[in-house]
C-alpha positions as CSV (number, residue, x, y, z in Angstrom):
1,X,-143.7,-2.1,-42.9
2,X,-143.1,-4.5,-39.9
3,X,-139.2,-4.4,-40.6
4,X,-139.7,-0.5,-40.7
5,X,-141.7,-1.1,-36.6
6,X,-139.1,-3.5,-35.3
7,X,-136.7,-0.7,-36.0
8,X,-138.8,1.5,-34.3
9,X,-139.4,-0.7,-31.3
10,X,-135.7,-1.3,-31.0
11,X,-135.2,2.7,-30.9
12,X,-137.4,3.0,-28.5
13,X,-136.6,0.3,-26.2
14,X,-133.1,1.9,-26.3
15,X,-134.4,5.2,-25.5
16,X,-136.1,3.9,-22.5
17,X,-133.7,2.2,-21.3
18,X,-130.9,4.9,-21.9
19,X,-133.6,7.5,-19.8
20,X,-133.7,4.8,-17.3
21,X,-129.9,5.2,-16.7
22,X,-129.4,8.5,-16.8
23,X,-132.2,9.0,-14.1
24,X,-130.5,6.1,-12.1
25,X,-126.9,8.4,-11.9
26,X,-129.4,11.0,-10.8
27,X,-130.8,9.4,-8.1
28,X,-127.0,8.3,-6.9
29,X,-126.3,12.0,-7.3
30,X,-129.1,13.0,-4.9
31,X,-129.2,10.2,-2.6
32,X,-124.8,9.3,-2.3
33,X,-123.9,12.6,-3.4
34,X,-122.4,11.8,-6.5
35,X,-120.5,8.9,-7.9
36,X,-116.9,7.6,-7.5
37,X,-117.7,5.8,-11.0
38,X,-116.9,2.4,-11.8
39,X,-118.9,-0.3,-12.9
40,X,-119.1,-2.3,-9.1
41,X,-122.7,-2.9,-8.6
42,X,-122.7,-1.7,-5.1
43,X,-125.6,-0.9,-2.9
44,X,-126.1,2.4,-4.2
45,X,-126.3,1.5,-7.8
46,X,-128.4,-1.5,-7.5
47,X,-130.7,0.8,-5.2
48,X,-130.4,3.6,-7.7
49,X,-131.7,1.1,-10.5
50,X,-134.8,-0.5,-8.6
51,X,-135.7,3.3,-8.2
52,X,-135.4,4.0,-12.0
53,X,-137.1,0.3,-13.3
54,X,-140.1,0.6,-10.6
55,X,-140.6,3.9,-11.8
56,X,-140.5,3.5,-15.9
57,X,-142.1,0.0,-15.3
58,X,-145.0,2.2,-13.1
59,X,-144.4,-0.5,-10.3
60,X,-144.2,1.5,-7.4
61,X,-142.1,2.4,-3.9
62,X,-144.0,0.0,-1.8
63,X,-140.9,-1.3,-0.4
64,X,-138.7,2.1,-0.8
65,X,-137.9,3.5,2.5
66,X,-134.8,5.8,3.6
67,X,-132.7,3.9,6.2
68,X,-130.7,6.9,6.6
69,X,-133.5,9.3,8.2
70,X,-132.5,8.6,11.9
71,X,-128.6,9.7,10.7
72,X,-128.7,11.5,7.9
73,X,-129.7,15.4,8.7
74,X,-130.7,16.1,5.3
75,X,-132.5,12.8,4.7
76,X,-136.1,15.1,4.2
77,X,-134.1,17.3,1.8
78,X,-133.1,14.2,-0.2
79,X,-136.6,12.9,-0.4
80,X,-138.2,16.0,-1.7
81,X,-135.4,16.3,-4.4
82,X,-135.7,12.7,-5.4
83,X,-139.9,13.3,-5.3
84,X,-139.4,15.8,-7.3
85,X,-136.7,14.2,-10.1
86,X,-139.6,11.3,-10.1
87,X,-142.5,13.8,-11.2
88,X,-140.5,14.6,-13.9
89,X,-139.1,10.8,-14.8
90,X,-142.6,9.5,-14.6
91,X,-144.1,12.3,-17.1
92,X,-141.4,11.7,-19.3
93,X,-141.6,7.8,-19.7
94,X,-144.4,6.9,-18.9
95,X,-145.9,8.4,-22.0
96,X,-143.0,6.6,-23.9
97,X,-143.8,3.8,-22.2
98,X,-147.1,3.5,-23.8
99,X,-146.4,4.5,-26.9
100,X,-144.1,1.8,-27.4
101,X,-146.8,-0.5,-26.0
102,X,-148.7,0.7,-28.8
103,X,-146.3,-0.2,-31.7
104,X,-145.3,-3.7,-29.9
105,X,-149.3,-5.0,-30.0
106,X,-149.3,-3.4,-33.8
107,X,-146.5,-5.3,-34.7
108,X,-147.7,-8.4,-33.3
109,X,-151.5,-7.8,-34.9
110,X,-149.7,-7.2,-38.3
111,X,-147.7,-10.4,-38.3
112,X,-151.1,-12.6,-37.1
113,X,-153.2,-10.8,-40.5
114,X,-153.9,-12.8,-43.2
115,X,-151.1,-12.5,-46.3
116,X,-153.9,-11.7,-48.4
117,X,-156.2,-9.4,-46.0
């Protein structure tokens, strides 16, 4: 059984993370307008992640603010759409998120029980 929720966790945890990426390339699509790809971790990319870990991890934007909003036109436009792809990110992992809480502290209580109990 605890073989069978290690597998699990490890599916999960993949999952996340996996979600975690895909939101990050959504956030450089929104923010930089796409992606010239490669795997340099830029500003962009490394901004793009902090946005996607603080939100799965249910951190927070305390120190998130656009640089670009004295500049950049359509900087309001860019907020709203990135407000509105982290509605949807936070409703999708955060319930994941918990549920794979759950299975790690089962896991662990399962391996401190008693052979016999």
């Amino acid at each position: 059984m605890i073989a069978k929720g290690i597998a699990f966790l490890v599916f999960g945890v993949v999952l996340l993370l996996g979600i975690t990426l895909i939101f990050a390339k959504a956030y450089l699509g929104l923010m930089y307008e796409g992606d010239a790809g490669g795997f340099a971790l830029d500003e962009p990319r490394i901004e793009a992640l902090n946005y996607a870990v603080q939100t799965v991890t249910t951190v927070g934007y305390g120190n998130w603010v656009p640089e670009s909003r004295l500049t950049d036109p359509d900087i309001n436009g860019k907020v709203l759409a990135v407000k509105r792809l982290s509605i949807g990110f936070m409703l999708l992992t955060t319930p994941l998120f918990a549920f794979l809480t759950g299975v790690a502290v089962n896991l662990v209580s399962e391996g401190l029980r008693p052979a016999g109990g």
